[in-house]
Backbone and ligand atoms as CSV (ligand in chain L), in Angstrom:
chain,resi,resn,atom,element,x,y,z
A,1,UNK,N,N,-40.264,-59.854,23.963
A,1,UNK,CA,C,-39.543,-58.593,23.917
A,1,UNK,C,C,-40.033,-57.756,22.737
A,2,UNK,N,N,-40.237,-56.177,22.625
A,2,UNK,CA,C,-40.623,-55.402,21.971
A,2,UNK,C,C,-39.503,-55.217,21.374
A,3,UNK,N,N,-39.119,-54.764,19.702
A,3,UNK,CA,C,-38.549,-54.018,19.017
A,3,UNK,C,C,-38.649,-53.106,18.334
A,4,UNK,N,N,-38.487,-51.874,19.168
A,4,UNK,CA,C,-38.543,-50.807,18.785
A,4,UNK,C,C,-38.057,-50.338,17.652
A,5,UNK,N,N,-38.481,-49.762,16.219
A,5,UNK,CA,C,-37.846,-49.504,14.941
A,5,UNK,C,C,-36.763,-48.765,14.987
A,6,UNK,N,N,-35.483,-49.481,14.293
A,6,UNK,CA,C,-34.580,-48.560,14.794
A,6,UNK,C,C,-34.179,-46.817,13.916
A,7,UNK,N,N,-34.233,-45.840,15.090
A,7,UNK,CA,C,-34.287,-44.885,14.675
A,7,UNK,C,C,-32.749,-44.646,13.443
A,8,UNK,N,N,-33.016,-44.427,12.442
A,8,UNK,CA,C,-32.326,-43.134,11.136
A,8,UNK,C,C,-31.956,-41.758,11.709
A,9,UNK,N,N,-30.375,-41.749,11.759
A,9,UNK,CA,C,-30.565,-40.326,12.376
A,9,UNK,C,C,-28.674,-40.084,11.197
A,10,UNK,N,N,-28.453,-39.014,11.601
A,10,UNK,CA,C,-27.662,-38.609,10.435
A,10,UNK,C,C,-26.092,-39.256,11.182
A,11,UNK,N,N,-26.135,-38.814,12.536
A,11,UNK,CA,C,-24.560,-39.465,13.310
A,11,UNK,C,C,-24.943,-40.992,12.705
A,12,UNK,N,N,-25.709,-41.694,12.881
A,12,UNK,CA,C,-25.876,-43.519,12.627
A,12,UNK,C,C,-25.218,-43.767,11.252
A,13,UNK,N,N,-23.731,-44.156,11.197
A,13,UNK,CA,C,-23.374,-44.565,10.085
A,13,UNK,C,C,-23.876,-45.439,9.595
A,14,UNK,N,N,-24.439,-46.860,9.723
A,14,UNK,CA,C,-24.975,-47.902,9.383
A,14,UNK,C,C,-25.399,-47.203,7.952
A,15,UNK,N,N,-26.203,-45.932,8.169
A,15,UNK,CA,C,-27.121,-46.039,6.934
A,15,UNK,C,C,-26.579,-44.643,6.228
A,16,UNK,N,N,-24.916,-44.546,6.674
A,16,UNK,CA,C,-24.614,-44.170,5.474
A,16,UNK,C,C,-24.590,-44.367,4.288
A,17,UNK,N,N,-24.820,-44.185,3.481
A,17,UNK,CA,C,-24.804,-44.738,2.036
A,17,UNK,C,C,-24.040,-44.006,1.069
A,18,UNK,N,N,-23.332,-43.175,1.476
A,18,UNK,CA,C,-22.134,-42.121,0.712
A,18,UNK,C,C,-22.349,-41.491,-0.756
A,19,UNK,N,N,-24.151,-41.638,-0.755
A,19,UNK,CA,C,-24.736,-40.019,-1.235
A,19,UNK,C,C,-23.925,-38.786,-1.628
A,20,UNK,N,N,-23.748,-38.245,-0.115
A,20,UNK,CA,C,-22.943,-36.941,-0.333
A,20,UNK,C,C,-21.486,-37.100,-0.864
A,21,UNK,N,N,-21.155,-38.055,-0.557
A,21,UNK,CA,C,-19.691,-38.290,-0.966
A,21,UNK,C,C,-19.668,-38.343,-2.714
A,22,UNK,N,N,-20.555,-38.985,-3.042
A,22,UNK,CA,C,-20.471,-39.584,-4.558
A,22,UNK,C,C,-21.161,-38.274,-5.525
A,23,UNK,N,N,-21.711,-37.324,-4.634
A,23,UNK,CA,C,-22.822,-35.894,-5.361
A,23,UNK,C,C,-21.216,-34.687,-5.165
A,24,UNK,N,N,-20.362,-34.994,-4.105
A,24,UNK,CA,C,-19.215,-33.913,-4.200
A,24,UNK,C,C,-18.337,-34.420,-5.231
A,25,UNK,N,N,-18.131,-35.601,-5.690
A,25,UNK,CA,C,-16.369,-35.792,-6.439
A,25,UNK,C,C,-17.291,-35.892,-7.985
A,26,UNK,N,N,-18.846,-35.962,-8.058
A,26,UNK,CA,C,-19.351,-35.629,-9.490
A,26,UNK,C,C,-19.261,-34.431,-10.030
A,27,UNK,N,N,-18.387,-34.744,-11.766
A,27,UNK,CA,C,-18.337,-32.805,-12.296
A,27,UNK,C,C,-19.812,-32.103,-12.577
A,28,UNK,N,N,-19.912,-31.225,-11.888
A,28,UNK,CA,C,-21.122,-30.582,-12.505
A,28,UNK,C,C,-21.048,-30.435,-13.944
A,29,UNK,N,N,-22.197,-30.412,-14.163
A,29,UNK,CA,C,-22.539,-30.126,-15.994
A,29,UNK,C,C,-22.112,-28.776,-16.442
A,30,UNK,N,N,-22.402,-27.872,-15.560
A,30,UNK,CA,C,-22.093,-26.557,-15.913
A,30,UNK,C,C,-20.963,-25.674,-15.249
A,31,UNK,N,N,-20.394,-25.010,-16.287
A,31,UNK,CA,C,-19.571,-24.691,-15.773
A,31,UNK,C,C,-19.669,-22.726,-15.722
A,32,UNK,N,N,-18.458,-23.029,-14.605
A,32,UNK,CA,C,-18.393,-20.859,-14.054
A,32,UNK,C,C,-17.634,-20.373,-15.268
A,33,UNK,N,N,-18.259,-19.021,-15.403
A,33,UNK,CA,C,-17.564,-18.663,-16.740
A,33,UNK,C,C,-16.605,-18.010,-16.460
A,34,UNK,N,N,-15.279,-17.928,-17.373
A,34,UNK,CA,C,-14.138,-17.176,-16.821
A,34,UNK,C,C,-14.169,-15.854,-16.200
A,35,UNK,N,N,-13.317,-15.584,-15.474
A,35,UNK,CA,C,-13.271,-14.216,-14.887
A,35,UNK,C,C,-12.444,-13.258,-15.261
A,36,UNK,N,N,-12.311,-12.206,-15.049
A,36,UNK,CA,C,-11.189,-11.171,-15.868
A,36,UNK,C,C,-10.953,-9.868,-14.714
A,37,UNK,N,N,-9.605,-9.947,-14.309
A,37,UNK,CA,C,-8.690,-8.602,-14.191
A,37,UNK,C,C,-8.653,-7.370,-14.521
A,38,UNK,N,N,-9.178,-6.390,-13.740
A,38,UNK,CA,C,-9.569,-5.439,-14.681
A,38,UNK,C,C,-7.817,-4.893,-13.404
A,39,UNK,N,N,-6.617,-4.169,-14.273
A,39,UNK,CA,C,-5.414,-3.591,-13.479
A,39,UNK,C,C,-5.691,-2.594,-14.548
A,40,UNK,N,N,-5.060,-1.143,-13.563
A,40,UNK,CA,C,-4.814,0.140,-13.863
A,40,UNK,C,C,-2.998,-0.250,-13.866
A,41,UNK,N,N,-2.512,0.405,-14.644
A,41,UNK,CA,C,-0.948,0.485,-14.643
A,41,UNK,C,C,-0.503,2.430,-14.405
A,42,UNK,N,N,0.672,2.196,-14.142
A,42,UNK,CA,C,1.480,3.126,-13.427
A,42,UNK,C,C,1.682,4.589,-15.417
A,43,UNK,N,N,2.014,5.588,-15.294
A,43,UNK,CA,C,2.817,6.242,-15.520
A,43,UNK,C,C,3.319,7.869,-14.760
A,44,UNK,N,N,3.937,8.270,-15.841
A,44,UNK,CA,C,4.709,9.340,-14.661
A,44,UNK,C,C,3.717,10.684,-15.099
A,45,UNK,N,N,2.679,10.773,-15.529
A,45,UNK,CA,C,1.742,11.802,-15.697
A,45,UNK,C,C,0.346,12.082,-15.651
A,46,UNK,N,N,-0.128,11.114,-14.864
A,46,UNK,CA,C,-1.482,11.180,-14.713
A,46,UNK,C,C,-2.213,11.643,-13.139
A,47,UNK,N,N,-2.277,12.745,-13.173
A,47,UNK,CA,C,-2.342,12.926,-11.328
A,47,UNK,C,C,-3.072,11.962,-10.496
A,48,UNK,N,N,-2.482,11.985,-9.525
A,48,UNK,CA,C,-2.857,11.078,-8.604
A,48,UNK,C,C,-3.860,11.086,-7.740
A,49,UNK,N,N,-4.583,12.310,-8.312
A,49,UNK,CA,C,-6.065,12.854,-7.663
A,49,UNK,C,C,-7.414,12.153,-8.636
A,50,UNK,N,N,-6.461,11.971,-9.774
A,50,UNK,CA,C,-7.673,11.892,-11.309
A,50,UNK,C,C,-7.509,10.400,-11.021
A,51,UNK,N,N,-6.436,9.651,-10.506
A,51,UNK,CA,C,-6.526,7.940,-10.600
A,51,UNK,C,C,-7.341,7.622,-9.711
A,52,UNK,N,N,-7.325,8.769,-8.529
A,52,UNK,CA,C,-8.394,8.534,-7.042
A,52,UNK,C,C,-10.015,8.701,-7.664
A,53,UNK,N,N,-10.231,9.474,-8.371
A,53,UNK,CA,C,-11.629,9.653,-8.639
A,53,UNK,C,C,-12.069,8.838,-9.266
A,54,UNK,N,N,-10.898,8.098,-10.494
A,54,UNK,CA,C,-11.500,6.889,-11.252
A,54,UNK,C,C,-11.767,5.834,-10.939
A,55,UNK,N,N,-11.420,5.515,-9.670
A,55,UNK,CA,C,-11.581,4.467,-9.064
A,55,UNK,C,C,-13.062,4.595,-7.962
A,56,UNK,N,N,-12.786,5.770,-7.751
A,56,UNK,CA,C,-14.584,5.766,-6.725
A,56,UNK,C,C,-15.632,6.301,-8.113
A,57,UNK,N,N,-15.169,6.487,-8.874
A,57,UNK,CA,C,-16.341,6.747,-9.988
A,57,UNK,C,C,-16.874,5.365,-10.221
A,58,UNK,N,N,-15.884,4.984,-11.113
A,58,UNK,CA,C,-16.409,3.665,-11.576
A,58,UNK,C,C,-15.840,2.389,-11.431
A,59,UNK,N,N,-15.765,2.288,-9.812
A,59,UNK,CA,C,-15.155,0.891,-9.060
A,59,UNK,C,C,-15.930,0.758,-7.937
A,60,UNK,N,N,-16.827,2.037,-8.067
A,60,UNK,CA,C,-17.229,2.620,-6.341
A,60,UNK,C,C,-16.418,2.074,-4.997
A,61,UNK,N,N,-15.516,2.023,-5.178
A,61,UNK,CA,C,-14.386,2.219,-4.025
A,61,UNK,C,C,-14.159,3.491,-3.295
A,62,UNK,N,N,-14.078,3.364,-1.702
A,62,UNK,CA,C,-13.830,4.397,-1.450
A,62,UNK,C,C,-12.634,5.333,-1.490
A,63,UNK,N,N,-12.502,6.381,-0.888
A,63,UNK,CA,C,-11.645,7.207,-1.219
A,63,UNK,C,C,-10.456,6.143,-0.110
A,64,UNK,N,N,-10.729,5.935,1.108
A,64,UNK,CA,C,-9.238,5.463,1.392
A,64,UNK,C,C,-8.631,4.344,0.684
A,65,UNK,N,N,-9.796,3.911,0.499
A,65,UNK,CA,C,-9.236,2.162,-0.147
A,65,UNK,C,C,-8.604,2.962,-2.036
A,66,UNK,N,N,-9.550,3.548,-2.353
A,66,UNK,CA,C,-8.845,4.457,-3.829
A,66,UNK,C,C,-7.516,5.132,-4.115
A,67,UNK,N,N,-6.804,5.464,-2.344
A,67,UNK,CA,C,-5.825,5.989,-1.936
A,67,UNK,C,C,-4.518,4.933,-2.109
A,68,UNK,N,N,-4.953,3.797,-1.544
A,68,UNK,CA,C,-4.258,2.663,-1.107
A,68,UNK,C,C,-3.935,1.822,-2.971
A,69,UNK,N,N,-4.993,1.810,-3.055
A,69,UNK,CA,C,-4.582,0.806,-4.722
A,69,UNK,C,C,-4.365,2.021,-5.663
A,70,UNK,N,N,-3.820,3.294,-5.605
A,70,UNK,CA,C,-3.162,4.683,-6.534
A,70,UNK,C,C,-2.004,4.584,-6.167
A,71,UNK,N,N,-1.656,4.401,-4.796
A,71,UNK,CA,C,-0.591,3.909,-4.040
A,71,UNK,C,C,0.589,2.782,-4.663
A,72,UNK,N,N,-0.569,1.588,-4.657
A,72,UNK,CA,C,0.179,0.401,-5.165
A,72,UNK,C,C,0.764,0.396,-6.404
A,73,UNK,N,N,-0.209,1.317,-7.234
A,73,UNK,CA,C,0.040,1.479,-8.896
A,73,UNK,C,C,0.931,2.187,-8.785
A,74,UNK,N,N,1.677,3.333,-8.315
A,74,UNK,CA,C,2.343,4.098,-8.374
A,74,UNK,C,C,3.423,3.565,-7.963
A,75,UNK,N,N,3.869,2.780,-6.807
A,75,UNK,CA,C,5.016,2.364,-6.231
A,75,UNK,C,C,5.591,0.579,-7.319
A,76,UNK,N,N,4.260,0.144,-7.603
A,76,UNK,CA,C,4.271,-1.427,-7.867
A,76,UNK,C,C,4.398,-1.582,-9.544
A,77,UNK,N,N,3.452,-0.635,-10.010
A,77,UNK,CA,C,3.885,-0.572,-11.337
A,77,UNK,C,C,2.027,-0.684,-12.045
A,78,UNK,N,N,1.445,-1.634,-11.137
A,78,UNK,CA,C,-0.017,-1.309,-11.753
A,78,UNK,C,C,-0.476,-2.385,-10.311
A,79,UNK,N,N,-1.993,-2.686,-10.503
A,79,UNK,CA,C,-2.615,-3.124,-9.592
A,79,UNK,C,C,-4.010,-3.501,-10.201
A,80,UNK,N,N,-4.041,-4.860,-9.747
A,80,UNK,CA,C,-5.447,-5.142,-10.034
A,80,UNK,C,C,-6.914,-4.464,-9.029
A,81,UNK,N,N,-7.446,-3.895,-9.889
A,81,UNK,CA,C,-8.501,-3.300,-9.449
A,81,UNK,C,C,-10.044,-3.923,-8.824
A,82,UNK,N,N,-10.008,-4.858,-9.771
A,82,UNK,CA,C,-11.170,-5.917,-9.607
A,82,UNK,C,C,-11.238,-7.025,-10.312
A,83,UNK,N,N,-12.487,-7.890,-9.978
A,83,UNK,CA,C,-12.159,-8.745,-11.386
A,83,UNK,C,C,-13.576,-9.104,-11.518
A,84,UNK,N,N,-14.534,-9.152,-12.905
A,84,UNK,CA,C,-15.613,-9.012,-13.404
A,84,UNK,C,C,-15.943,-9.937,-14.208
A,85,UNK,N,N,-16.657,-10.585,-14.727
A,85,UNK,CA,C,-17.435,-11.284,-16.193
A,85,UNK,C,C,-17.079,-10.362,-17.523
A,86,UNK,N,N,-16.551,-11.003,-18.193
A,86,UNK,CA,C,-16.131,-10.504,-19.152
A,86,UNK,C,C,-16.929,-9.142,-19.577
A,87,UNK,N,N,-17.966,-9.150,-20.155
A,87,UNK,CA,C,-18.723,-8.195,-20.901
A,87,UNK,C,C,-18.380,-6.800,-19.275
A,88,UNK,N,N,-18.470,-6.957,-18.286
A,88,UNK,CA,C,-18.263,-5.657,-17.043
A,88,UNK,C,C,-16.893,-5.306,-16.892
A,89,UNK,N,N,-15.656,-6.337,-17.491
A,89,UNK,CA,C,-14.699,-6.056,-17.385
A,89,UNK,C,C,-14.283,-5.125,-18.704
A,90,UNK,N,N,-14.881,-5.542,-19.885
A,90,UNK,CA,C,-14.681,-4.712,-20.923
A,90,UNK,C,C,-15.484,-3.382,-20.781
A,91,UNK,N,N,-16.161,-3.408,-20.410
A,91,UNK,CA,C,-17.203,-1.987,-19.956
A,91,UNK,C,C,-16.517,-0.977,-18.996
A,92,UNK,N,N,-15.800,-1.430,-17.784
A,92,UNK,CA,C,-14.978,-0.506,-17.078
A,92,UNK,C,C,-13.997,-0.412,-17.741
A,93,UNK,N,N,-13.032,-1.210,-18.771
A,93,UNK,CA,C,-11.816,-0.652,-19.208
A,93,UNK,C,C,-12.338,0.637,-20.248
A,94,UNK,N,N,-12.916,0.283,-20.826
A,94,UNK,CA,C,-13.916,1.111,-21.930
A,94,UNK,C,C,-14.221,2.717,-21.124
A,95,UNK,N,N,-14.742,2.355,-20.049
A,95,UNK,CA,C,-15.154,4.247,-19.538
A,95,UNK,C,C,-13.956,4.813,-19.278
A,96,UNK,N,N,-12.668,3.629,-18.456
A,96,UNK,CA,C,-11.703,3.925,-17.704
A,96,UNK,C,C,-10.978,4.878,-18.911
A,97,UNK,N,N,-10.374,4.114,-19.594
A,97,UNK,CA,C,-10.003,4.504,-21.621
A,97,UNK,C,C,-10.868,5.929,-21.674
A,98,UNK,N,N,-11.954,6.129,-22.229
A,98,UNK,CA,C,-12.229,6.744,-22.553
A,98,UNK,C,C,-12.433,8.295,-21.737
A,99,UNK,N,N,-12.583,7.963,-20.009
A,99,UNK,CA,C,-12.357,9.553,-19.553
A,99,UNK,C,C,-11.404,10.047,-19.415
A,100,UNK,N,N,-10.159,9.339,-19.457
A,100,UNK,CA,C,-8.716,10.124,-19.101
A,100,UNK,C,C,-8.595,10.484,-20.544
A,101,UNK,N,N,-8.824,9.600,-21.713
A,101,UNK,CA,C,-8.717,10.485,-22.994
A,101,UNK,C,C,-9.570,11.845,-22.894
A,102,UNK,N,N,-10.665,11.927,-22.348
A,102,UNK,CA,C,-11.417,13.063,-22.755
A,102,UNK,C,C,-10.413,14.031,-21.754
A,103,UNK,N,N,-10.140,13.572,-20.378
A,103,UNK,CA,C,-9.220,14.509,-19.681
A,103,UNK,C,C,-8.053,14.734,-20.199
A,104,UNK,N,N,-7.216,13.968,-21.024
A,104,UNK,CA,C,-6.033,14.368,-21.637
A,104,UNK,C,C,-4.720,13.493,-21.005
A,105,UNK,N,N,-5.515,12.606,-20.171
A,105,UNK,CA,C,-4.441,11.789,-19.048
A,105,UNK,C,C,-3.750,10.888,-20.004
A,106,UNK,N,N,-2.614,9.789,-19.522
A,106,UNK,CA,C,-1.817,8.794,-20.693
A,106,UNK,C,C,-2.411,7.532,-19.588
A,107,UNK,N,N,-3.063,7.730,-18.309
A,107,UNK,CA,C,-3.903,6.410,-17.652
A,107,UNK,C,C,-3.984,5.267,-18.580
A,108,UNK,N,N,-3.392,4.176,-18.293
A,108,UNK,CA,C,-3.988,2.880,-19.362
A,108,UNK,C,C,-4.436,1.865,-18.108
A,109,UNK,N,N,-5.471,1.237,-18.895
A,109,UNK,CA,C,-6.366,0.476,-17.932
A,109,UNK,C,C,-6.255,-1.331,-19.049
A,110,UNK,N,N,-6.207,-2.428,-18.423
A,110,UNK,CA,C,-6.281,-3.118,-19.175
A,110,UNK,C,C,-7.080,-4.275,-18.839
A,111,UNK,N,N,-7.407,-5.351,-19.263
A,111,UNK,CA,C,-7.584,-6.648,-18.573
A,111,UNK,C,C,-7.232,-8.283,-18.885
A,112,UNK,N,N,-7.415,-8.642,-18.246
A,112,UNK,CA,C,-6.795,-9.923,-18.242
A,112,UNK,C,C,-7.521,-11.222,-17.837
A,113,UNK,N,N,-7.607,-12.492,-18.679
A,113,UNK,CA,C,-8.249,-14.013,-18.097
A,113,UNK,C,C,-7.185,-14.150,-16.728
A,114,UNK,N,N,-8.383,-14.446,-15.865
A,114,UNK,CA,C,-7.841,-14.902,-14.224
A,114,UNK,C,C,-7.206,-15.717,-14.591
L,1,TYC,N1,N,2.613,7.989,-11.101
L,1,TYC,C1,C,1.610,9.024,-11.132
L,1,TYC,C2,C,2.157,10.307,-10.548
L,1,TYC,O1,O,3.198,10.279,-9.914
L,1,TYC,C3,C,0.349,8.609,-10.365
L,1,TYC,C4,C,-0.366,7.448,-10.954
L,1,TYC,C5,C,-0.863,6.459,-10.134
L,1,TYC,C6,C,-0.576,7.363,-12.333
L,1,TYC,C7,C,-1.574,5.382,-10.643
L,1,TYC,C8,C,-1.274,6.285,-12.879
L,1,TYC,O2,O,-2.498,4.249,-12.532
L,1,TYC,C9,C,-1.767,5.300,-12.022
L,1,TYC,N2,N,1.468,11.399,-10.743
Protein backbone atom coordinates (compact mmCIF):
# COMPACT_ATOMS: atom_id res chain seq x y z
CA UNK A 1 0.00 0.00 0.00
CA UNK A 2 1.14 3.60 -0.95
CA UNK A 3 1.18 6.47 1.64
CA UNK A 4 0.43 9.36 0.44
CA UNK A 5 2.06 12.45 2.63
CA UNK A 6 -0.43 13.68 4.59
CA UNK A 7 -1.59 16.95 3.32
CA UNK A 8 -1.19 20.41 6.02
CA UNK A 9 -4.02 22.42 5.35
CA UNK A 10 -5.31 25.17 7.78
CA UNK A 11 -9.14 23.35 8.61
CA UNK A 12 -6.63 20.04 9.79
CA UNK A 13 -6.48 20.65 13.46
CA UNK A 14 -3.96 17.94 14.15
CA UNK A 15 -1.37 20.52 13.31
CA UNK A 16 -2.73 23.12 15.13
CA UNK A 17 -0.22 24.30 17.24
CA UNK A 18 -1.99 27.50 18.78
CA UNK A 19 0.53 29.99 17.23
CA UNK A 20 -2.18 32.40 16.66
CA UNK A 21 -3.71 31.90 19.85
CA UNK A 22 -0.48 32.46 21.96
CA UNK A 23 0.68 35.79 19.25
CA UNK A 24 -3.18 37.32 20.25
CA UNK A 25 -3.24 37.10 24.32
CA UNK A 26 0.81 38.42 23.96
CA UNK A 27 1.11 42.35 25.13
CA UNK A 28 2.61 44.07 22.39
CA UNK A 29 5.74 46.03 23.25
CA UNK A 30 4.38 49.12 22.02
CA UNK A 31 1.97 50.94 22.91
CA UNK A 32 -1.04 53.53 21.12
CA UNK A 33 -0.51 56.84 22.35
CA UNK A 34 -3.31 58.53 24.15
CA UNK A 35 -6.00 60.23 22.39
CA UNK A 36 -7.69 63.57 23.13
CA UNK A 37 -11.27 65.24 22.81
CA UNK A 38 -11.20 68.12 21.16
CA UNK A 39 -15.45 69.57 22.57
CA UNK A 40 -16.67 73.05 21.65
CA UNK A 41 -19.01 74.15 24.65
CA UNK A 42 -22.26 76.09 24.52
CA UNK A 43 -22.73 79.96 25.37
CA UNK A 44 -25.49 82.42 24.88
CA UNK A 45 -23.39 84.74 22.40
CA UNK A 46 -21.56 83.37 19.85
CA UNK A 47 -23.62 83.12 16.54
CA UNK A 48 -24.50 80.13 15.36
CA UNK A 49 -23.32 80.86 11.84
CA UNK A 50 -19.55 81.65 13.26
CA UNK A 51 -19.73 78.01 15.29
CA UNK A 52 -20.86 76.57 11.66
CA UNK A 53 -17.84 77.98 9.88
CA UNK A 54 -15.47 76.89 12.66
CA UNK A 55 -16.16 73.71 12.33
CA UNK A 56 -15.89 73.36 8.34
CA UNK A 57 -12.81 75.62 8.61
CA UNK A 58 -10.88 73.73 10.79
CA UNK A 59 -12.62 70.23 11.35
CA UNK A 60 -13.38 70.17 7.59
CA UNK A 61 -16.79 68.99 8.38
CA UNK A 62 -19.45 69.67 6.35
CA UNK A 63 -21.93 72.22 6.55
CA UNK A 64 -24.85 69.69 7.43
CA UNK A 65 -22.94 67.59 9.71
CA UNK A 66 -21.48 71.42 11.18
CA UNK A 67 -25.27 72.14 11.52
CA UNK A 68 -26.00 69.03 13.52
CA UNK A 69 -22.92 69.16 16.19
CA UNK A 70 -23.84 73.56 16.61
CA UNK A 71 -27.06 71.94 17.26
CA UNK A 72 -25.91 69.54 19.92
CA UNK A 73 -23.70 72.29 21.56
CA UNK A 74 -26.40 74.54 21.76
CA UNK A 75 -29.21 72.28 23.08
CA UNK A 76 -26.56 69.73 25.11
CA UNK A 77 -24.29 72.13 26.52
CA UNK A 78 -21.04 71.28 24.36
CA UNK A 79 -20.08 68.37 22.05
CA UNK A 80 -17.22 66.54 21.18
CA UNK A 81 -15.94 67.51 17.95
CA UNK A 82 -13.21 65.04 17.28
CA UNK A 83 -10.57 63.37 18.82
CA UNK A 84 -6.74 63.75 17.71
CA UNK A 85 -3.01 62.96 19.03
CA UNK A 86 -2.24 65.23 21.34
CA UNK A 87 0.09 67.81 19.60
CA UNK A 88 -3.43 68.16 16.60
CA UNK A 89 -5.64 68.36 19.44
CA UNK A 90 -3.74 71.26 20.96
CA UNK A 91 -3.33 72.87 17.50
CA UNK A 92 -7.18 72.98 16.75
CA UNK A 93 -8.02 74.24 20.25
CA UNK A 94 -5.26 76.87 19.65
CA UNK A 95 -6.79 78.28 16.07
CA UNK A 96 -10.34 77.47 17.53
CA UNK A 97 -9.18 80.08 20.76
CA UNK A 98 -7.62 82.23 18.83
CA UNK A 99 -10.25 83.17 15.81
CA UNK A 100 -13.29 83.83 17.83
CA UNK A 101 -10.88 86.06 19.96
CA UNK A 102 -9.83 87.88 16.86
CA UNK A 103 -13.78 87.86 15.99
CA UNK A 104 -14.74 89.04 19.40
CA UNK A 105 -16.83 85.71 20.07
CA UNK A 106 -16.80 84.21 24.11
CA UNK A 107 -16.62 80.43 21.88
CA UNK A 108 -14.47 78.21 24.30
CA UNK A 109 -13.03 75.17 22.82
CA UNK A 110 -11.29 72.68 25.11
CA UNK A 111 -9.77 69.20 25.33
CA UNK A 112 -9.63 66.29 27.05
CA UNK A 113 -7.55 62.52 27.67
CA UNK A 114 -10.10 59.90 26.06
N1 LIG B 1 -25.92 79.28 21.91
C1 LIG B 1 -25.47 80.08 20.80
C2 LIG B 1 -26.60 80.96 20.30
O1 LIG B 1 -27.74 80.74 20.66
C3 LIG B 1 -24.96 79.21 19.65
C4 LIG B 1 -23.74 78.42 19.98
C5 LIG B 1 -23.64 77.11 19.57
C6 LIG B 1 -22.68 79.00 20.68
C7 LIG B 1 -22.51 76.35 19.83
C8 LIG B 1 -21.53 78.26 20.96
O2 LIG B 1 -20.32 76.20 20.76
C9 LIG B 1 -21.46 76.93 20.53
N2 LIG B 1 -26.28 81.93 19.48
Amino acid sequence: MIRLPLKMSDKDDRFDDGDLGLALKTRPKTQRPPMYKVMLLNDDYTPMEFVILVLERFFGITSSQATEIMLTVHTKGLAVVGVFAFEIAETKVSQVMDFARRHQHPLQCTMEKE
